[in-house]
C-alpha positions as CSV (number, residue, x, y, z in Angstrom):
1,X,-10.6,16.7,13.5
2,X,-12.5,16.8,10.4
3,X,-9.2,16.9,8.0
4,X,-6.1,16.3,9.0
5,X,-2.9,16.3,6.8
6,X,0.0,14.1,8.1
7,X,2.7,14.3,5.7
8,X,3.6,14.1,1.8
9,X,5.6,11.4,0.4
10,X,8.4,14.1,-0.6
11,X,9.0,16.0,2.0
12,X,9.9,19.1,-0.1
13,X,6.0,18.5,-1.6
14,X,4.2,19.3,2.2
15,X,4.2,23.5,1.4
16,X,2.4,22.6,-1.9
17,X,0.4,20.5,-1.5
18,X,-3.2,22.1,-1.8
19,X,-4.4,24.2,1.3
20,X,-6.4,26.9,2.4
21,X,-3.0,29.3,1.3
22,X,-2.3,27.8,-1.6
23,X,-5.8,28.2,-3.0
24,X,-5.8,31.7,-2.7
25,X,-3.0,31.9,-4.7
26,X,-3.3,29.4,-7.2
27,X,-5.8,27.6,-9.1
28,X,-8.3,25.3,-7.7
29,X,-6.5,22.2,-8.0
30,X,-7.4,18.9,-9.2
31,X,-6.8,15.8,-6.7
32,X,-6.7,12.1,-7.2
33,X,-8.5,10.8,-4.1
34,X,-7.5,7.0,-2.9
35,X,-9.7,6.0,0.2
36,X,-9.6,3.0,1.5
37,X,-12.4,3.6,4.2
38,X,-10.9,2.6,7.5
39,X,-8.7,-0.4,6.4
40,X,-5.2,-1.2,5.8
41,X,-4.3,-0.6,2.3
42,X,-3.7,-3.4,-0.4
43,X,-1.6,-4.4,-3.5
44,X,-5.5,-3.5,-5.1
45,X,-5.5,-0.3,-3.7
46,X,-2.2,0.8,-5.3
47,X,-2.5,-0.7,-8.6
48,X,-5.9,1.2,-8.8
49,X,-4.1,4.3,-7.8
50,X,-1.1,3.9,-10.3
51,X,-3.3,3.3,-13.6
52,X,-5.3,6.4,-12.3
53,X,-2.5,8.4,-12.5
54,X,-1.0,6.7,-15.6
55,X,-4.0,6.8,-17.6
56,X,-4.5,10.8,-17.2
57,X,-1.2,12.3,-15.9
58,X,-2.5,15.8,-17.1
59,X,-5.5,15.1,-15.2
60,X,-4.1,15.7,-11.6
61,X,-2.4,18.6,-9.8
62,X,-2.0,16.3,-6.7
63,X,-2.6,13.0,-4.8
64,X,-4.1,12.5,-1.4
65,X,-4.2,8.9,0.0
66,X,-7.0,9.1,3.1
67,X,-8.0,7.7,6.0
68,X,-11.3,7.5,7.6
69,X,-11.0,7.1,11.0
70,X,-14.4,6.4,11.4
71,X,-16.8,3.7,9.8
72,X,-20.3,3.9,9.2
73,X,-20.9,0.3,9.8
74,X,-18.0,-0.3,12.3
75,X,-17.6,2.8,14.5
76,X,-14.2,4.3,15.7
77,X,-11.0,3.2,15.3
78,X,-8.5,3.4,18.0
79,X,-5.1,5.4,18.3
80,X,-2.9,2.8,17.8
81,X,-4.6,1.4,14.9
82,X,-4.7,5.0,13.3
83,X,-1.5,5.5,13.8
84,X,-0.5,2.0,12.6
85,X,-2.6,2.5,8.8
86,X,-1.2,5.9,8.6
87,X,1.9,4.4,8.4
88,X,1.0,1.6,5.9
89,X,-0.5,4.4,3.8
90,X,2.3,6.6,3.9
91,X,4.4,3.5,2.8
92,X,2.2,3.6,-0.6
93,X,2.3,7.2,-1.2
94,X,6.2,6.6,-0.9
95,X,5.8,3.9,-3.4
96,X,4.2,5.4,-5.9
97,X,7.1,7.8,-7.2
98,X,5.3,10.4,-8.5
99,X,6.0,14.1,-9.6
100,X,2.8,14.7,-8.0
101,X,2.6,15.6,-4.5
102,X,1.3,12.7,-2.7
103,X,-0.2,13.5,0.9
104,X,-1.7,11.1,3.6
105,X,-4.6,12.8,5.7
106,X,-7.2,11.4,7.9
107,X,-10.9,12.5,8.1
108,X,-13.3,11.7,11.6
109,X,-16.1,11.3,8.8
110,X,-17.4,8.0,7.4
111,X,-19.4,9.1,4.6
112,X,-18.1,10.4,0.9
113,X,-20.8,13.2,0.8
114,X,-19.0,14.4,4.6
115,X,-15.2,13.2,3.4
116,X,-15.0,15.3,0.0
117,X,-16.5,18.5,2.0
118,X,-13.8,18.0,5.1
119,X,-11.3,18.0,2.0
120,X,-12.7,20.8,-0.1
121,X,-12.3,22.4,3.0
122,X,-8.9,22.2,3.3
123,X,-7.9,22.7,-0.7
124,X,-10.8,25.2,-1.4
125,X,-12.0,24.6,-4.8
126,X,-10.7,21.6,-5.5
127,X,-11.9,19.1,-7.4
128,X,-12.0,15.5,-6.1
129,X,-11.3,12.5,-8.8
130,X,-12.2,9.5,-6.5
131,X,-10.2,6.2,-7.2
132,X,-12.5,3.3,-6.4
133,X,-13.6,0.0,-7.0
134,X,-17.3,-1.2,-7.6
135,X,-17.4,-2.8,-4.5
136,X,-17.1,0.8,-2.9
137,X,-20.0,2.0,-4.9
138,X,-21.8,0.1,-2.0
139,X,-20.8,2.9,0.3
140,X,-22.1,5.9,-2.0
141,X,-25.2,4.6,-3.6
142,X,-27.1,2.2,-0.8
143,X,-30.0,4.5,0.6
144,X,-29.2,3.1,3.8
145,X,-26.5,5.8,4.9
146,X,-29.4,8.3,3.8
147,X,-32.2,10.0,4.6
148,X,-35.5,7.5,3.1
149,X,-37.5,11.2,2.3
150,X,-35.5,12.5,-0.1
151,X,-34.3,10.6,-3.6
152,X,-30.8,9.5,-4.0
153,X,-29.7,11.5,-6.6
154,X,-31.1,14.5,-4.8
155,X,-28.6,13.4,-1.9
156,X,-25.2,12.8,-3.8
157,X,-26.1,15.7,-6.1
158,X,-23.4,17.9,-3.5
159,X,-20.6,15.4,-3.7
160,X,-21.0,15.1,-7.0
161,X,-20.9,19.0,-7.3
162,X,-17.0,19.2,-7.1
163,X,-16.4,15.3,-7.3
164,X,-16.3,12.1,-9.6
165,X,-16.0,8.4,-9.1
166,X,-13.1,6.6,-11.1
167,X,-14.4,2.9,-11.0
168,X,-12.4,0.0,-12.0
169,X,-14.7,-3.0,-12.2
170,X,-14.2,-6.3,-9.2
171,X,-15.9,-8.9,-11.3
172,X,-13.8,-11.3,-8.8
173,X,-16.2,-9.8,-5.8
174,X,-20.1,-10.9,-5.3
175,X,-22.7,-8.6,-6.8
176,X,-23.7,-5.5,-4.8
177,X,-26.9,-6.0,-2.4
178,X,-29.1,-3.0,-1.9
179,X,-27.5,-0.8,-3.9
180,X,-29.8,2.1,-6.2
181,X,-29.3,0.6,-9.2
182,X,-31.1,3.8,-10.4
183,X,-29.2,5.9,-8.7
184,X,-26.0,4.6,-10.4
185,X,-27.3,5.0,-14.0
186,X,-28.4,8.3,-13.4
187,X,-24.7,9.0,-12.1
188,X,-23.0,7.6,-15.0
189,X,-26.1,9.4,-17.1
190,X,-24.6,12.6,-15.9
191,X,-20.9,11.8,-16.1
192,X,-20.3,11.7,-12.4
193,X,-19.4,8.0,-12.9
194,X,-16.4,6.8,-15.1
195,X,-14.5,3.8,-16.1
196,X,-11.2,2.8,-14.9
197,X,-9.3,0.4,-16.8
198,X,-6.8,-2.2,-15.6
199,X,-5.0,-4.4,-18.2
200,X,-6.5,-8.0,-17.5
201,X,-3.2,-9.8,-16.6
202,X,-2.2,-7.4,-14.1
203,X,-6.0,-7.6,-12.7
204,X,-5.7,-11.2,-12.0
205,X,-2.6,-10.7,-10.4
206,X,-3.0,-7.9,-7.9
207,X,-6.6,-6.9,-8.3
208,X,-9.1,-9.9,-8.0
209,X,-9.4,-11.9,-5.0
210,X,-7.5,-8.8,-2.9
211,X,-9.2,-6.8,-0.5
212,X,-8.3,-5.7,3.1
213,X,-10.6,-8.1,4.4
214,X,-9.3,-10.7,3.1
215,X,-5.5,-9.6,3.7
216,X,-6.6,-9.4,7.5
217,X,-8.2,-13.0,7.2
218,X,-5.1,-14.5,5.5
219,X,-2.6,-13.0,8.9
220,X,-5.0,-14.3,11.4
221,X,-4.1,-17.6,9.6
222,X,-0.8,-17.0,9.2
223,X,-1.0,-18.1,5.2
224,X,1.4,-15.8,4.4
225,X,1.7,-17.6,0.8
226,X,-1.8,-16.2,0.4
227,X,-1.0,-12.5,0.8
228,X,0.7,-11.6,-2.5
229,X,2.4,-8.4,-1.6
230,X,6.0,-7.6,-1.1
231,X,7.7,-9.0,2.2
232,X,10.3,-6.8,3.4
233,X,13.3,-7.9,2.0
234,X,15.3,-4.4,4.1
235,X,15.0,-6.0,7.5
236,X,16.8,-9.4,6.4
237,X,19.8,-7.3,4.8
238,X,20.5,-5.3,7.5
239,X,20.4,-7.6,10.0
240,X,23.0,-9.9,7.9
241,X,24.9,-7.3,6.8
242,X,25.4,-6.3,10.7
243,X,26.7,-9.8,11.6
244,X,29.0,-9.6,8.4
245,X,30.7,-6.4,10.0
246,X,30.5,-7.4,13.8
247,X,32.8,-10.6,12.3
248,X,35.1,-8.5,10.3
249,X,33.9,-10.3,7.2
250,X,33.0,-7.3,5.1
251,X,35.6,-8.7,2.4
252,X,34.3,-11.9,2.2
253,X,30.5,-10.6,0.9
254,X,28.6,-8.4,-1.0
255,X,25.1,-7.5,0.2
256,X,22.0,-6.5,-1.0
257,X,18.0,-6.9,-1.0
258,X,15.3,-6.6,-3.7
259,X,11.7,-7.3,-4.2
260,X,9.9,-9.8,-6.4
261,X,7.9,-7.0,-7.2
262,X,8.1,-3.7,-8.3
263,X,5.4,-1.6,-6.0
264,X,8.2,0.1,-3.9
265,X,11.0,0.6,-6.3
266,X,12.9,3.8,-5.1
267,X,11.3,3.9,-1.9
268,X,13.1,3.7,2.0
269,X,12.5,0.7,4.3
270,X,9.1,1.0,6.2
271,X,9.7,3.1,8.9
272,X,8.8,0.4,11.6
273,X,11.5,-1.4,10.1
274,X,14.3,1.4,10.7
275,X,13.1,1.9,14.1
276,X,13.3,-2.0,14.9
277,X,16.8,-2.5,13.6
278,X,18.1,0.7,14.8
279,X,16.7,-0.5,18.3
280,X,18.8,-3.6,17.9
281,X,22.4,-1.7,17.0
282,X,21.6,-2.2,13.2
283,X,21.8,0.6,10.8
284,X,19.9,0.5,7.5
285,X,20.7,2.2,4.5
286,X,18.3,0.6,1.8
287,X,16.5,1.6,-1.1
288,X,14.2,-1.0,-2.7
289,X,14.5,-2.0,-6.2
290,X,12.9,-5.1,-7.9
291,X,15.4,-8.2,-9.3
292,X,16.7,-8.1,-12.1
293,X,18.0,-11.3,-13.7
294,X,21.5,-9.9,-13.9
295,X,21.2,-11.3,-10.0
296,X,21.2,-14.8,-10.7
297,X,24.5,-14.3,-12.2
298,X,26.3,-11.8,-9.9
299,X,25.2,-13.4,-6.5
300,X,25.9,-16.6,-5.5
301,X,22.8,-17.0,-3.2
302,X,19.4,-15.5,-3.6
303,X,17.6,-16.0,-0.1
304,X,14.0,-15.1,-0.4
305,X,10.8,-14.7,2.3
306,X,8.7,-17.2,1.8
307,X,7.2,-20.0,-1.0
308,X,5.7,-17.5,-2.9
309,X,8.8,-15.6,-3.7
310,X,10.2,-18.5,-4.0
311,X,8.3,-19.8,-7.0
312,X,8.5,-16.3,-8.7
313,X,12.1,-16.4,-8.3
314,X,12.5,-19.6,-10.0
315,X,10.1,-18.2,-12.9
316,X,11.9,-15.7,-13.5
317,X,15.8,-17.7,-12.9
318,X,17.9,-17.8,-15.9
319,X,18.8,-20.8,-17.4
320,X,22.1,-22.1,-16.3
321,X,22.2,-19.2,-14.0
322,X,24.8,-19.6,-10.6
323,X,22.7,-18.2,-8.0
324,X,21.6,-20.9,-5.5
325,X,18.0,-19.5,-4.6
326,X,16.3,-20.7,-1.3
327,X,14.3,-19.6,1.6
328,X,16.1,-17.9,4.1
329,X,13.8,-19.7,6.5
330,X,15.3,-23.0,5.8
331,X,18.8,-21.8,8.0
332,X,16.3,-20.7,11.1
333,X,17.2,-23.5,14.1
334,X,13.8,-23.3,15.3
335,X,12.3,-24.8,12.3
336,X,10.1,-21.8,11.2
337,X,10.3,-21.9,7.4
338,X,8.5,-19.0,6.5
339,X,10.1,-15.1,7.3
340,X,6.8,-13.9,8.9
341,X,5.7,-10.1,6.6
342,X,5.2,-7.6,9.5
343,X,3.9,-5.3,7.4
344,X,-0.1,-5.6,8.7
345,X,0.6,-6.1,12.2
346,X,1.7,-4.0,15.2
347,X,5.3,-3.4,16.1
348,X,6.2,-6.8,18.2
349,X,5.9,-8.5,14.1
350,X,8.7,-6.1,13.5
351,X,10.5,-7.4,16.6
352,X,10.2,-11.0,16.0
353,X,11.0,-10.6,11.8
354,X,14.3,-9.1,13.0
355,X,14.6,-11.8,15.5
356,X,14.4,-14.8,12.9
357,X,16.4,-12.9,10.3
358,X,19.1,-12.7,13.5
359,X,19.0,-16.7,13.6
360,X,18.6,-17.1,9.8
361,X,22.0,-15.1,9.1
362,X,23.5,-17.0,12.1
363,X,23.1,-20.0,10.5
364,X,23.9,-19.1,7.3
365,X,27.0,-18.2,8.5
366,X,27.7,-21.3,9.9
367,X,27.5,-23.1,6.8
368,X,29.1,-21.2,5.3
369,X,32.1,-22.0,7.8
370,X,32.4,-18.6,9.1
C-alpha cells in the first residue's frame, strides 16, 4: 500500500488527523514529517522532532512519524520487522506529548519525491515540513536515485512543490559523498532548504554519535552502556511489585519507576512490555516520569538498569541524600549485571528482561529478609 495510517498517539486524534475527508472540509493542513527511512528510531530522531515542533508551534497543524517499508539501497523489509518499528515509532509519537495530532503511517516507497506524493495523497493539499538531518540529504540530492538526462533541480522541483527540508546539521557524521552540491545551493537558494537548530549541549548528548546504525551495531555487541536511551524502567516495577503482593508485603513497600531521562514523560509502558508481563500474571499500571531529586530522599533504594544510569544517578544524587542507589543487576544469581533494554529487539528480549527482573526482585527480597 502506498500510505497507510496505523494509529495516532491520542486515540481521540485518529478522526482528525488529516485525510482525504478532512481535506474537503478543512484547510489544507500543514504536517511535520519525521522519517526515518526504514530503520528503528533513535534518541536523534526525537530530539530533532521535538525542537521542530518547539521552534514553530504555530507552524504545524499535525505530526506524522513514517515508515518506509522499502529501501532504495536495501530492498524490502519483512512483516515482522514492520510490525516490530511500527511499534518503536508509535512509542515516540507517544512520547512526544503534543496537542498536535501525532500519526504513525507506513509508505511501500523509498524515495521522498514518491513518499510526499503517497502522503499528499492521503491529506490532499497538505504541506510537508520534513524533519531531517544532513546526513539524509544524501537520500534527496545524490543523482544516483535519478534519472542522469534530466538536472537535479528539474527532478526535486515536484517534492519541493508542496514540501521543505528542516535540516539540523551532523557535524559528528563524515562528509556526504556524491551528493549535488549544486543541487543543494540551488535548494536553499529557493528556500526549499532550512536550518534547524539544536542547543549544542543537548546535541552532544543525544544528537552526535547516534544513528540507527549505530544503535543496531552497539545490540549486536550487547554494549548496552553505549546506547544512551531510556531502558525500561515499567517492566522491573511490575514484576517487583507483583512479588510484593503474591507475599502479602504490600505494607512493607512503596513502589515506583522513573527514567533518567525525560523523552517519555507521560507516556504508557511500551506495549511489548504490557503484553509480556500480562503473559506472566503481572498487571502494569505505569506512567513514566523522569527522577526527581525529591527521590533520593523519599526512597530508600534507587535500583537502576545499567552503568550508565548508574553514573547519571549519582550526578544528579543529592548530597547527604538516603537513597542507596545500585544496579538492580547486582541481586541477579546468575551473575548478569546489566538489565538487558529490549527495546530494539524482537519479543523473546521482552521475555528474558522480565525473566531477570523476576530473579533480581527475588533476591532483593532475600536480603532484605523477606
Amino acid at each position: 500500500m502506498a500510505f497507510r495510517l496505523l494509529a495516532t498517539a491520542d486515540p481521540a486524534h485518529l478522526a482528525t488527523w488529516p485525510s482525504a475527508t478532512a481535506a474537503a472540509t478543512a484547510k489544507p493542513a500543514r504536517i511535520a514529517v519525521l522519517d526515518s527511512s526504514h530503520n528503528p528510531p533513535t534518541v536523534a530522531h526525537y530530539t530533532l522532532l521535538k525542537h521542530a515542533l518547539e521552534a514553530s508551534p504555530e507552524s504545524y497543524d499535525a505530526v506524522l512519524i513514517l515508515l518506509a517499508t522499502r529501501n532504495a539501497d536495501k530492498g524490502h523489509l519483512s512483516d515482522s520487522a514492520i510490525d516490530h518499528r511500527a511499534a518503536m515509532m508509535h512509542s515516540v509519537a507517544r512520547s512526544l506529548n503534543s496537542s498536535l495530532p501525532v500519526a504513525v503511517a507506513t509508505t511501500e516507497h523509498a524515495l521522498f519525491l514518491d513518499k510526499a506524493r503517497a502522503v499528499r495523497e492521503h491529506a490532499p493539499g497538505a504541506s510537508l515540513a520534513w524533519i531531517v538531518g544532513t546526513d539524509t540529504l544524501h537520500r534527496i540530492f545524490h543523482p544516483k536515485y535519478y534519472s542522469p538526462n534530466v538536472p537535479l533541480v528539474e527532478h526535486l522541483a515536484p517534492l519541493f512543490d508542496a514540501s521543505s527540508l528542516v535540516v539540523a546539521a551532523r557535524p559528528d557524521l563524515p562528509p556526504l559523498v556524491g551528493v549535488d552540491a549544486g543541487a543543494v545551493a540551488e535548494a536553499e537558494r529557493r528556500g526549499w532548504v532550512r536550518p534547524l537548530v539544536v542547543p549544542e549541549a543537548e546535541a552532544k548528548e543525544k544528537v552526535d554519535g547516534v544513528s540507527s546504525s549505530a544503535v543496531r551495531e552497539q545490540v549486536k555487541k550487547g554494549d548496552w552502556d553505549a546506547v544512551r536511551r531510556l531502558v525500561l524502567p515499567e517492566v522491573c516495577e511490575a514484576v517487583f511489585a507483583q512479588l510484593v503482593r503474591e507475599r502479602g508485603l504490600e505494607s512493607e513497600f512503596r513502589i515506583d519507576s522513573a527514567g533518567t531521562a525525560g523523552y517519555h514523560i507521560g507516556s504508557t509502558p511500551d506495549e511489548r512490555s504490557v503484553e509480556t508481563c500480562v503473559a506472566n500474571g503481572v498487571p502494569v499500571k505505569h506512567v513514566a516520569r523522569q527522577v526527581q531529586k525529591r527521590d533520593f530522599d523519599e526512597f530508600d533504594y534507587i535500583l537502576c538498569m545499567d552503568r550508565s544510569n548508574l553514573k547519571d544517578l549519582q550526578r544528579i544524587a543529592p548530597r547527604g541524600s538516603k537513597a542507596v542507589v545500585k544496579m538492580f543487576g547486582e541481586y541477579d544469581p546468575q551473575g548478569e549485571t546489566i538489565i538487558l533494554d529490549p527495546y530494539y529487539g524482537g519479543m523473546d528480549g521482552f521475555e528474558r528482561n522480565f525473566q531477570q527482573a523476576k530473579r533480581c526482585s527475588a533476591a532483593f527480597l532475600a536480603e532484605l529478609g523477606f
